[in-house]
C-alpha positions as a LaTeX table, in Angstrom:
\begin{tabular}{lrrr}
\hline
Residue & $x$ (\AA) & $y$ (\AA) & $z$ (\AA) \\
\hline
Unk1 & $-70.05$ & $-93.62$ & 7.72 \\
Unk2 & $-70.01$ & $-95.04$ & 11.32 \\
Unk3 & $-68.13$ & $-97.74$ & 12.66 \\
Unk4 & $-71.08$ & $-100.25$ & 12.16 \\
Unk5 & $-70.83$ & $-99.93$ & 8.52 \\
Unk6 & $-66.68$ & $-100.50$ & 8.61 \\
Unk7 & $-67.68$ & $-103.17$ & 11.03 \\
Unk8 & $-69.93$ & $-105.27$ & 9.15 \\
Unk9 & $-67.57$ & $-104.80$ & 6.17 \\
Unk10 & $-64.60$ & $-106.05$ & 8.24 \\
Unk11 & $-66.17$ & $-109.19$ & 8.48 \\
Unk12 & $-67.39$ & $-109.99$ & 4.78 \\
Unk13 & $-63.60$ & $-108.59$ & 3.83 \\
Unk14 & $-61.87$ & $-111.42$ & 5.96 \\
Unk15 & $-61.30$ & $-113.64$ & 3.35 \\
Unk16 & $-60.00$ & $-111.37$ & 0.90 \\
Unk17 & $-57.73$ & $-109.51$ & 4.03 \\
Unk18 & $-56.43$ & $-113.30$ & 4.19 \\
Unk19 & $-55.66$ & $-113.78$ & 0.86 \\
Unk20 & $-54.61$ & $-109.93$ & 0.01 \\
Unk21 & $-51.60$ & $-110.40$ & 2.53 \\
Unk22 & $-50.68$ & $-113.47$ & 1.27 \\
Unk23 & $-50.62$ & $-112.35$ & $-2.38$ \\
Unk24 & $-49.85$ & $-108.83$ & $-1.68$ \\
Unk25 & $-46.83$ & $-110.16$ & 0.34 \\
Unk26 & $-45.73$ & $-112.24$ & $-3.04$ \\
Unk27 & $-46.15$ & $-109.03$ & $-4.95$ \\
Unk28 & $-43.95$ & $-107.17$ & $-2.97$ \\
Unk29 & $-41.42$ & $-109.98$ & $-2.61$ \\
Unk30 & $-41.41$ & $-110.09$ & $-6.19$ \\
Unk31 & $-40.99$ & $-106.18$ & $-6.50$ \\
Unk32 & $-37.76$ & $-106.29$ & $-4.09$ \\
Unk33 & $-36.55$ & $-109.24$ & $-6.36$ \\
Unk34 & $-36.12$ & $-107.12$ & $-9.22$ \\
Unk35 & $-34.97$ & $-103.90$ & $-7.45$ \\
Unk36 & $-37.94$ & $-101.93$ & $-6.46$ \\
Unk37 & $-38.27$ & $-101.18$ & $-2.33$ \\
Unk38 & $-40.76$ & $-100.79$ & $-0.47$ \\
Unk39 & $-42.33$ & $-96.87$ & $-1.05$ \\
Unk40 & $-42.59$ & $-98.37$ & $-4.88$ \\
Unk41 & $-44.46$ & $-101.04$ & $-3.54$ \\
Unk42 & $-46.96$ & $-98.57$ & $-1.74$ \\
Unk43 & $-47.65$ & $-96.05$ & $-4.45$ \\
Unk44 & $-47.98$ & $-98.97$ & $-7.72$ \\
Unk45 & $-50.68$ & $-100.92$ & $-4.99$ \\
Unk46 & $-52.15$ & $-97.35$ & $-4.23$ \\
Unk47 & $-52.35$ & $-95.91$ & $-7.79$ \\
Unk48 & $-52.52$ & $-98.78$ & $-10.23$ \\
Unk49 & $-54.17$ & $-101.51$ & $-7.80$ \\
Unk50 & $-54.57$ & $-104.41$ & $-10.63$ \\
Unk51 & $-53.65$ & $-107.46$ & $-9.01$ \\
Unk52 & $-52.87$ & $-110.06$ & $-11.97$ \\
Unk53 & $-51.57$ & $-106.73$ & $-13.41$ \\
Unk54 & $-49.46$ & $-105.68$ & $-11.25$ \\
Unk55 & $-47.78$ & $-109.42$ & $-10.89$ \\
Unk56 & $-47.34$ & $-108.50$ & $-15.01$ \\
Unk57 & $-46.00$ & $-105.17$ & $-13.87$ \\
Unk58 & $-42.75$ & $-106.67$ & $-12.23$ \\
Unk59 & $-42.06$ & $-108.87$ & $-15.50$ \\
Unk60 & $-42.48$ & $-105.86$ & $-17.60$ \\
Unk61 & $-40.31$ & $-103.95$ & $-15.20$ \\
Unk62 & $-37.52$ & $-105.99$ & $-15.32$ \\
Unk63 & $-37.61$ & $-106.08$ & $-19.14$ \\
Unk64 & $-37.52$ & $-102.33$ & $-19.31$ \\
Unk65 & $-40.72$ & $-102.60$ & $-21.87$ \\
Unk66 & $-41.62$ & $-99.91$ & $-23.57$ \\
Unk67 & $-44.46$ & $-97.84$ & $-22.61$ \\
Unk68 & $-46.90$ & $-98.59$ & $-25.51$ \\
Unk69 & $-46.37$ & $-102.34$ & $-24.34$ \\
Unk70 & $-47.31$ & $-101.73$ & $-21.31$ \\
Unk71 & $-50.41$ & $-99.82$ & $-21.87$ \\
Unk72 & $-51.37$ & $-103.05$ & $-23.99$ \\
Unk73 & $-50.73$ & $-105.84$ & $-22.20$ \\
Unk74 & $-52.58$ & $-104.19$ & $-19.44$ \\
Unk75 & $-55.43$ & $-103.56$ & $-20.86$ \\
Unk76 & $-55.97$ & $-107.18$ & $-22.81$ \\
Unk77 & $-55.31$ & $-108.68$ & $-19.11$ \\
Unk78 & $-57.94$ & $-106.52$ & $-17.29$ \\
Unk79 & $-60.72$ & $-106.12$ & $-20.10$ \\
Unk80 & $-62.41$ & $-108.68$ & $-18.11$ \\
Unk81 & $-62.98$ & $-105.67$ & $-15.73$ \\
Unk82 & $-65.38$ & $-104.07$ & $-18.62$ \\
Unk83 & $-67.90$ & $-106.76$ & $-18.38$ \\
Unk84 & $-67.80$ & $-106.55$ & $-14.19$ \\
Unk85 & $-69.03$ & $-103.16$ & $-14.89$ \\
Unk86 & $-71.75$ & $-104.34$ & $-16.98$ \\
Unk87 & $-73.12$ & $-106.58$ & $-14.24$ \\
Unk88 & $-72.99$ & $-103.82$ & $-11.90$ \\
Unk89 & $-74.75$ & $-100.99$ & $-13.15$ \\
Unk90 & $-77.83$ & $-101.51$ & $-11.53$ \\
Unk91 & $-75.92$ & $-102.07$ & $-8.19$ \\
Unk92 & $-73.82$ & $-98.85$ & $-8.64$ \\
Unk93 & $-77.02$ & $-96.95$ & $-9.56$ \\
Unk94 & $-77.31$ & $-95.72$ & $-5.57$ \\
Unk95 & $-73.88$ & $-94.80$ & $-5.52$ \\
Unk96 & $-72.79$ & $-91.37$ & $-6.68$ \\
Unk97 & $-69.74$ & $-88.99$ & $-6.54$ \\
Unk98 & $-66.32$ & $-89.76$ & $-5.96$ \\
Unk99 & $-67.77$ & $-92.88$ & $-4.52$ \\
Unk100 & $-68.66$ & $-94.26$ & $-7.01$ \\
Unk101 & $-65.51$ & $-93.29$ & $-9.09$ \\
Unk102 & $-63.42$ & $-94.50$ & $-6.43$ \\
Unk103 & $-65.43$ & $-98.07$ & $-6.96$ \\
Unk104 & $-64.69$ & $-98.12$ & $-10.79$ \\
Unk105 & $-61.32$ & $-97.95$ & $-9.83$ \\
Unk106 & $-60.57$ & $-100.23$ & $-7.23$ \\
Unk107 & $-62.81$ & $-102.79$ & $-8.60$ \\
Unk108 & $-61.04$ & $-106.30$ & $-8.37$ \\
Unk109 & $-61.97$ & $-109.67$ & $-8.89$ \\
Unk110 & $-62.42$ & $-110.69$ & $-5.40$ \\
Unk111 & $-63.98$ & $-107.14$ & $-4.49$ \\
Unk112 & $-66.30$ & $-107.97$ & $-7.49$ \\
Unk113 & $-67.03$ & $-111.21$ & $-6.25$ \\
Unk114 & $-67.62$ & $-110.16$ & $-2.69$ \\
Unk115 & $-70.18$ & $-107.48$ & $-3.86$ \\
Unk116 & $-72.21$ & $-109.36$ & $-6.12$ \\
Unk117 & $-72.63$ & $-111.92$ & $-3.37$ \\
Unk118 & $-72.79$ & $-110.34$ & $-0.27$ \\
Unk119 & $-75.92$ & $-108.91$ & 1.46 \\
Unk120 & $-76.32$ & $-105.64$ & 3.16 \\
Unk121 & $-77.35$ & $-105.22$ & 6.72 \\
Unk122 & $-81.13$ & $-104.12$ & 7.61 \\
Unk123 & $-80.63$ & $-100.65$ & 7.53 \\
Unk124 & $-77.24$ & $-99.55$ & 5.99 \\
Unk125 & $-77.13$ & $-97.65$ & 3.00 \\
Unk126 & $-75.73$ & $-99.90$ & 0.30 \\
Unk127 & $-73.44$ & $-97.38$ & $-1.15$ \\
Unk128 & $-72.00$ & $-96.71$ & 2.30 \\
Unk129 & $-71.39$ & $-100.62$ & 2.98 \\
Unk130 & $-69.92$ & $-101.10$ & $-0.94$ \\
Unk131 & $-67.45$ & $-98.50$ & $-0.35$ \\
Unk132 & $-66.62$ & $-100.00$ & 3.11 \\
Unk133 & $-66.00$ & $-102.95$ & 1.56 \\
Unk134 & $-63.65$ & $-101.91$ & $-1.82$ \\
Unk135 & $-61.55$ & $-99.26$ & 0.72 \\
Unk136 & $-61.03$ & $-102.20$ & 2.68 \\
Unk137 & $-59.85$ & $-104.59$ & 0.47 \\
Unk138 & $-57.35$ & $-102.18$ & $-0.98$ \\
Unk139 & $-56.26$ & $-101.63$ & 2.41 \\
Unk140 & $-55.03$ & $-105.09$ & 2.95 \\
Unk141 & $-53.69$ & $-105.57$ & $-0.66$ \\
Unk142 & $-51.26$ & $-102.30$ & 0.21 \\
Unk143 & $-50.27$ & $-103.62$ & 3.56 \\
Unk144 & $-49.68$ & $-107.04$ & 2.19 \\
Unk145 & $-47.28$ & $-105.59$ & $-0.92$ \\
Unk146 & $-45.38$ & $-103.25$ & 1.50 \\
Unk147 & $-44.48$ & $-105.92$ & 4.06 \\
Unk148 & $-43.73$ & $-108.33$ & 1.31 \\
Unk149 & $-41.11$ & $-105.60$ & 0.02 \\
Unk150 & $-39.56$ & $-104.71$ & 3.06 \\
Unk151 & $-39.33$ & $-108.71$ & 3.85 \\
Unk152 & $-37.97$ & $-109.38$ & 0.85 \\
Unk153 & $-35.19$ & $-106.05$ & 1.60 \\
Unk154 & $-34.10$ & $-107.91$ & 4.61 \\
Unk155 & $-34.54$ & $-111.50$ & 3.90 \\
Unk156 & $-32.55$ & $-113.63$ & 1.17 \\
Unk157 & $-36.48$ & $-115.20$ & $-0.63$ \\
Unk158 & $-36.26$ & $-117.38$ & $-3.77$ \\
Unk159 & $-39.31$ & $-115.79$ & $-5.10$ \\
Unk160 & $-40.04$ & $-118.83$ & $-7.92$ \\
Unk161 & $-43.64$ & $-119.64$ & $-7.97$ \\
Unk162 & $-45.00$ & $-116.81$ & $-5.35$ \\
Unk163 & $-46.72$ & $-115.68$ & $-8.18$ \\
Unk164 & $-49.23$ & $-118.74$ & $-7.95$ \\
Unk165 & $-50.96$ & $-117.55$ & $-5.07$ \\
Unk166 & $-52.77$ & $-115.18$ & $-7.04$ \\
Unk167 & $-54.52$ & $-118.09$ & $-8.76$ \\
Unk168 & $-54.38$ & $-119.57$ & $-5.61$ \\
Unk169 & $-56.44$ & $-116.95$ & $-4.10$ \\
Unk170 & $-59.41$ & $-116.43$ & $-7.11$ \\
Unk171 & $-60.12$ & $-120.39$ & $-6.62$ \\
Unk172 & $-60.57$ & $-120.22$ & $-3.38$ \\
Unk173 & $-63.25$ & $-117.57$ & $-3.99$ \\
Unk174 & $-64.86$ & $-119.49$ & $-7.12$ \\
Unk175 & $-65.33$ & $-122.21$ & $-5.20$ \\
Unk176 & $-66.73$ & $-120.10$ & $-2.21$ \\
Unk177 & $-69.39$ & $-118.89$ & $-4.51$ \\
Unk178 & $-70.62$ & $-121.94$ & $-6.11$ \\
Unk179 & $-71.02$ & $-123.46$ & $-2.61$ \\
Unk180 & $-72.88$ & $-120.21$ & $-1.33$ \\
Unk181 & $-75.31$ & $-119.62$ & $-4.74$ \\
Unk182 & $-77.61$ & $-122.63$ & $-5.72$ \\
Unk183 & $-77.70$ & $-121.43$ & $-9.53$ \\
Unk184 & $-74.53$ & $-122.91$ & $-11.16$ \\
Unk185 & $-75.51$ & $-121.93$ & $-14.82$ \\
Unk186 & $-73.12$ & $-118.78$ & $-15.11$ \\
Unk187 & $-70.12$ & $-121.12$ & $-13.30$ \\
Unk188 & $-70.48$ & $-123.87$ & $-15.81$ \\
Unk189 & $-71.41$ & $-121.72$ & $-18.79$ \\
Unk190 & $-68.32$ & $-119.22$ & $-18.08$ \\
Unk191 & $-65.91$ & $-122.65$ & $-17.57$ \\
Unk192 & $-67.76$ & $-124.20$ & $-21.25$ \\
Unk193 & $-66.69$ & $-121.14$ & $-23.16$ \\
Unk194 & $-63.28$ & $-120.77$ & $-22.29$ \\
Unk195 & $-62.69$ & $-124.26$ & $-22.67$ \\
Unk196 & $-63.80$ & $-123.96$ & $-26.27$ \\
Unk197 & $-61.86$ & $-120.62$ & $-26.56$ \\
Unk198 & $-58.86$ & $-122.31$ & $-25.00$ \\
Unk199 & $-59.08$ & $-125.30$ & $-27.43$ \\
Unk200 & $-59.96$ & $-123.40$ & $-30.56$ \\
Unk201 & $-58.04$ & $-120.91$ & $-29.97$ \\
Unk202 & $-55.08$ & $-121.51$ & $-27.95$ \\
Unk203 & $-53.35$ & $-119.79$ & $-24.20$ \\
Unk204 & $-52.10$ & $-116.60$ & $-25.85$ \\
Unk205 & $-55.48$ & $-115.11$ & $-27.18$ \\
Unk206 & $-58.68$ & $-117.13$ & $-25.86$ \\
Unk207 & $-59.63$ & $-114.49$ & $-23.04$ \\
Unk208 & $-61.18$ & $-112.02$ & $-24.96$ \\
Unk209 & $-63.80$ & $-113.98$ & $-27.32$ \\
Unk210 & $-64.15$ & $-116.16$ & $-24.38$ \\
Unk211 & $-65.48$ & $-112.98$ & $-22.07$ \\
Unk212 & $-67.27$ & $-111.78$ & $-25.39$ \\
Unk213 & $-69.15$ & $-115.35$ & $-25.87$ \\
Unk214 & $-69.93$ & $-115.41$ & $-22.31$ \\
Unk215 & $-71.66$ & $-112.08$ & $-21.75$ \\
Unk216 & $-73.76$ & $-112.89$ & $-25.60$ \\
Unk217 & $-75.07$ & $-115.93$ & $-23.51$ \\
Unk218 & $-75.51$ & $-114.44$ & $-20.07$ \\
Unk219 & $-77.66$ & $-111.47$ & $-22.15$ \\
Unk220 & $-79.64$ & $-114.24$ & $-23.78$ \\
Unk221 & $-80.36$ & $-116.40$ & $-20.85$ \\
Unk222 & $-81.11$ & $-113.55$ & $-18.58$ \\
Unk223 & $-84.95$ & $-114.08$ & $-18.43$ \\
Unk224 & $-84.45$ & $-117.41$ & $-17.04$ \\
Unk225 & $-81.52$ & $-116.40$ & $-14.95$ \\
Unk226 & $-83.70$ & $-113.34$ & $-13.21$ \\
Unk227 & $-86.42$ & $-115.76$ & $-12.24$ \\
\hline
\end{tabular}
């Protein structure tokens, strides 16, 4: 890759480099809080890279949970990431390798919504600018978690609330892509079904049937969506 393709990715990625220090920086302040420096701070954002999950990570930390626990919680939190994958097949089709395996695993939901969006350059290879784009963003989230941990080392933070700007951040980038994409149908039919998940079901389990009602309807309304 040459320094066009990091180029143009630079610029699509400066939103989410915005947000990634900002919530990366909470993460790490978080981390310190409960006795974890900085080098912790750098391998859980290098290996495990989960965002909402890692902000569950410190909570489970602290509480010493057991292992099992973990490996649950973690996955019921990110299964959202399953139905990404879905949506992406055809656009991960041209990449191959350890590419493309690095992509599985550093998709998040702002790299997900930045490369379902964005549009590649007249001639760049798609695969190149994609991976541009996910190394990137994981870039930022690790620099963003390490200087929040070694801030929080040397600075007395009361960390109530940091965790917010995660839902800060995904908000921000909803509302980014309703303004930028004229069809509003997904948007208002993912918001419809977990509001009826929500209300039927309650806050502690709605996220999976809701994700499960909303890809049955996506598949069933994706003749009209394609045209």
């Amino acid at each position: 890759m040459n320094r066009h393709v990091w180029a143009a990715a630079f610029r699509v990625t400066v939103p989410v480099l915005i947000g990634y220090l900002a919530i990366g920086i909470a993460f790490g302040l978080m981390l310190e809080a409960v006795g974890y420096h900085g080098v912790w701070a750098f391998f859980i954002s290098l290996t495990i890279y989960a965002g909402s999950g890692q902000y569950l990570g410190v909570s489970l930390l602290h509480m010493g949970a057991a292992l099992s626990q973990v490996a649950l919680l973690t996955l019921l939190l990110n299964f959202r990431h399953m139905f990404y994958g879905l949506s992406l097949l055809e656009k991960f089709h041209s990449v191959h390798g350890l590419k493309k395996l690095y992509m599985i695993f550093a998709l998040t939901d702002e790299t997900y919504a930045l490369l379902t969006s964005v549009r590649v350059p007249a001639g760049m290879r798609p695969s190149y600018f994609y991976f541009a784009i996910a190394l990137l963003d994981q870039s930022y989230w690790i620099l963003g978690s390490v200087i929040g941990s070694v801030a929080g080392a040397l600075l007395n933070f009361d960390t109530t609330g940091v965790d917010f700007a995660m839902t800060a951040l995904f908000v921000v980038i909803a509302v980014g892509q309703w303004k930028e994409n004229p069809q509003h149908l997904p948007a208002i039919l993912g918001g419809v079904c977990t509001f009826v998940s929500l209300s039927l079901i309650g806050p502690d389990n709605f996220l999976l049937p809701a994700l499960g009602a909303i890809t049955v309807f996506l598949l069933a309304m994706r003749p009209r969506l394609d045209k």
